[in-house]
N, C-alpha and C positions, 0 to 999 in steps of 0.2 A: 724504558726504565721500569723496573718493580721496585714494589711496596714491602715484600718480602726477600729474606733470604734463608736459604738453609742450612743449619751449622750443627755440627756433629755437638753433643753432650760432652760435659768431663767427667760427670758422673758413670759413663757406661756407650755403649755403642748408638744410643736412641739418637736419631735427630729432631732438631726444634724448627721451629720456622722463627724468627725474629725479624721485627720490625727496622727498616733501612732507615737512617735519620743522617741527613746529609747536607750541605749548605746551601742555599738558592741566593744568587745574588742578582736582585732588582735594579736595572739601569733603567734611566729614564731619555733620550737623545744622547747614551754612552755615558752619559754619569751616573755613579752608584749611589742608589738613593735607600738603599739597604740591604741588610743581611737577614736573612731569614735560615735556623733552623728547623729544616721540613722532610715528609715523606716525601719521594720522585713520584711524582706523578698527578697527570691534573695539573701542571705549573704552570700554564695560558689562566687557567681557573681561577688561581691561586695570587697573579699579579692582577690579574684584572680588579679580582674582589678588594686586595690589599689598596691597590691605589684609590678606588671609591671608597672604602671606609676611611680612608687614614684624609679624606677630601684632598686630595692632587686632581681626581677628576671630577667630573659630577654625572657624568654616565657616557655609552656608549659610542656616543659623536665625537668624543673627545679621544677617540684610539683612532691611530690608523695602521699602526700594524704592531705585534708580539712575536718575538719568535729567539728560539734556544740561539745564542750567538756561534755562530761556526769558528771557532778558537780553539787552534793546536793547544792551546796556554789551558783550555777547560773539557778537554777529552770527554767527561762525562758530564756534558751538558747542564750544569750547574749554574747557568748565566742565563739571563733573557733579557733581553733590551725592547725598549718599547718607544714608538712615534708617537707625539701626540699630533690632533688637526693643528693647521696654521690658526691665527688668532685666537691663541687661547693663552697669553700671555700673561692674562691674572693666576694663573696656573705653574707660569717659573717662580713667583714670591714663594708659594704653593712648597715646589720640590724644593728651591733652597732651603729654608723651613725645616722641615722633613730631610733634608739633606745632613743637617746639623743636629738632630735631636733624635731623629729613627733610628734605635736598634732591637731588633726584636730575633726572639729567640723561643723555643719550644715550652719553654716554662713560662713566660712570663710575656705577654702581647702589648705591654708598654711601657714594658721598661726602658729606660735611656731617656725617656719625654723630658725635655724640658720644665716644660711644666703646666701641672694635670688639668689649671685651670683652661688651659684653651678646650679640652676636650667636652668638658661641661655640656657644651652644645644649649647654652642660653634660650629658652624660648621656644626649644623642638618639642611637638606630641605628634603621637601619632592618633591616626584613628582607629576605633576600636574593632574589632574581630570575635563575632559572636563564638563560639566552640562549646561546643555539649560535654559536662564532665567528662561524659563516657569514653569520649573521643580522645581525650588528654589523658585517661587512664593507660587507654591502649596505644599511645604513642611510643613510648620506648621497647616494646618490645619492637614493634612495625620497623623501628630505625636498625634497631637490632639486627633483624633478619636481613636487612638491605648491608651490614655490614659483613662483606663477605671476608677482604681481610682480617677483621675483626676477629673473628669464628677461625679463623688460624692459627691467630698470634696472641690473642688477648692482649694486643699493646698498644690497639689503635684510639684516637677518642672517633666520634662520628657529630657529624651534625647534616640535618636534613630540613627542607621545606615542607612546609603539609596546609591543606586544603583546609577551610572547615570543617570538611566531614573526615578526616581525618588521611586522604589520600597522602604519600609520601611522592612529592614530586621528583625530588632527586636528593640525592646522598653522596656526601664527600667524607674521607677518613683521612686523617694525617696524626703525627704524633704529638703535634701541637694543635691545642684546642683552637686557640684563634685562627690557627692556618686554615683547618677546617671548617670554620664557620665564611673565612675571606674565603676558601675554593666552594660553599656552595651558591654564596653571592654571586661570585663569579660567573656564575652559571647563568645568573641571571642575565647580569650587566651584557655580558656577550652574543646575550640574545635580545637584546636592547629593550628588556624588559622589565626596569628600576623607576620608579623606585617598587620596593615591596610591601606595596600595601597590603595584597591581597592573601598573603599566606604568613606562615605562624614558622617557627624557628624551634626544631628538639634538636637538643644536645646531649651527647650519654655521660657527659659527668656535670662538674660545677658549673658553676655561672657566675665568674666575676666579672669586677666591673665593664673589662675591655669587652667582653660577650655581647654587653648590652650596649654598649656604646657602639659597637659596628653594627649590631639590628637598630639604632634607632637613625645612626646615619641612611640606614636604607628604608624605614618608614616601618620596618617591622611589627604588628602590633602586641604580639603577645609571642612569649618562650616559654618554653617546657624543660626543662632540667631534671635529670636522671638525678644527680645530686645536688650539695647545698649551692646557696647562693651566697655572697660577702654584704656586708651594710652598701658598701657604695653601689652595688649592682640594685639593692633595691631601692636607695636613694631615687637613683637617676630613674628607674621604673618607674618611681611613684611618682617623679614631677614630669614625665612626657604622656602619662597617663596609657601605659604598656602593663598589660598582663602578665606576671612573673610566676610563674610555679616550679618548683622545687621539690626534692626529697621524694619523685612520680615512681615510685615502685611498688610493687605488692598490694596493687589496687587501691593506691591512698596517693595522696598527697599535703602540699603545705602551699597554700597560696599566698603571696607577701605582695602582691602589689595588683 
C-alpha cells in the first residue's frame, strides 16, 4: 500500500502527489472494535499502538498475532484482525467498552467516547526526562527531514520518538495525528519495548488533549509540538507531571507544563 498518489491538476497539465486517506477497520477475535480513518501504511504499527493507548491491551504479551484479513469482501486490505494471549479475560470488558463507544476518525482521536471522564487516567505521572533547550529547539526540523512523505505532499502530520540528546528513533506520518502518534507507539509495543519511559514524543502540528493522553498511557514524559496545544492537553500535563512545549519553531518556544 502507498501513502501517496498521483493526480493530474484541473488547473493545467502539472501533477500533484496527494495524500491517500482510506478506512482501516480494527477487529479484535473478528469483532470490529473500530474504525479508523488513516494513511495505508504501517497498519501492524498503527493497531498495535491504538489498542495500548485506548488500554485493551497493556503491552506486548498480550498479541499473539495481527495481520491484513485475506477477504475477497476487502480487496484492498483495509481490515486486520488481531489474537489476543489466552487469559486475558479482564481485557473482553476492555473491548466490549471500546466496542460501544470507539469511533475515531482523522480529525478527531476521540470522538464517539462515551465519556471523557474514564480517560482522565486518575493518579498516572510520569517520570521526568531531562532535555536541553537546545535539543527541543532542533527537534522539528530533525522530524521534518525524517518526513519523507511529507516533503511530497505537505498533507501528512508526523510524530517521532527522540532520545535526550535529541536522536530521532523513528518516525510515523499518517493523516491523522493520533494515527500517527498510535503507529509510532506501535513500534514500540511490537518490539516489546513499553512502556516509554525513556524517550520524548514531537509532533508537527497541535497537541490536543488525545495526544497527551496516549503519551501518558505509555509513560511518555515530555512532548514537543510544532504547534498549539488545547486547555485540556495542558490540564492533563500539568497533573501527570509531563513536559509540554508548544508553538517550537523559529528557535523559540512556549512551555505550558
Amino acid at each position: 500500500m502507498t501513502s501517496l498518489r498521483t493526480i493530474h491538476r484541473l488547473a493545467g497539465p502539472l501533477e500533484d502527489h496527494v495524500v491517500v486517506e482510506e478506512p482501516l477497520e480494527i477487529r479484535v477475535e473478528g469483532k470490529t472494535l473500530a474504525v479508523t480513518m488513516r494513511t495505508p501504511g504501517h497498519d501492524l504499527d498503527l493497531v498495535a499502538g491504538f489498542l495500548f493507548t485506548e488500554q485493551v491491551i497493556d503491552g506486548a504479551d498480550d498479541l499473539v498475532a495481527m495481520a491484513h484479513v485475506d477477504d475477497p469482501g476487502d480487496p484492498r486490505g483495509n481490515t486486520v484482525d488481531v489474537r489476543l494471549a489466552g487469559g486475558v479475560e479482564a481485557h473482553r470488558a476492555r473491548i466490549d467498552r471500546a466496542t460501544r463507544e470507539t469511533y475515531a476518525s482523522s480529525a478527531c482521536g476521540i470522538c464517539g467516547k462515551a465519556s471523557i471522564d474514564r480517560l482522565l487516567l486518575a493518579n498516572r505521572r510520569v517520570t521526568p526526562m531531562r532535555v536541553d533547550e537546545r535539543v527541543v529547539i532542533a527537534l522539528p526540523d530533525r522530524l521534518r527531514t525524517a518526513q519523507v512523505s511529507f516533503a511530497l505532499s505537505g498533507g501528512l502530520h508526523g510524530a517521532g520518538l527522540f532520545a535526550p540528546d535529541g536522536t530521532l528513533d523513528s518516525c510515523r506520518e499518517d493523516v491523522g495525528r493520533h494515527n500517527a502518534v498510535d503507529k509510532v507507539l506501535g513500534v514500540r509495543l511490537r518490539a516489546d519495548t513499553t512502556p516509554v519511559t525513556d524517550r520524548g514524543l514531537v509532533v508537527s502540528g497541535r497537541v490536543g488533549f488525545e495526544i497527551v493522553q496516549k503519551a501518558l498511557v505509555a509513560g511518555i514524559p515530555i512532548i514537543v509540538a510544532v504547534g498549539a496545544p488545547s486547555t485540556m492537553a495542558v490540564d492533563l500535563a500539568a497533573a501527570s507531571g509531563m513536559a509540554l512545549y508548544g508553538f517550537v519553531r523559529d528557535g523559540r518556544f512556549n512551555r505550558y507544563a
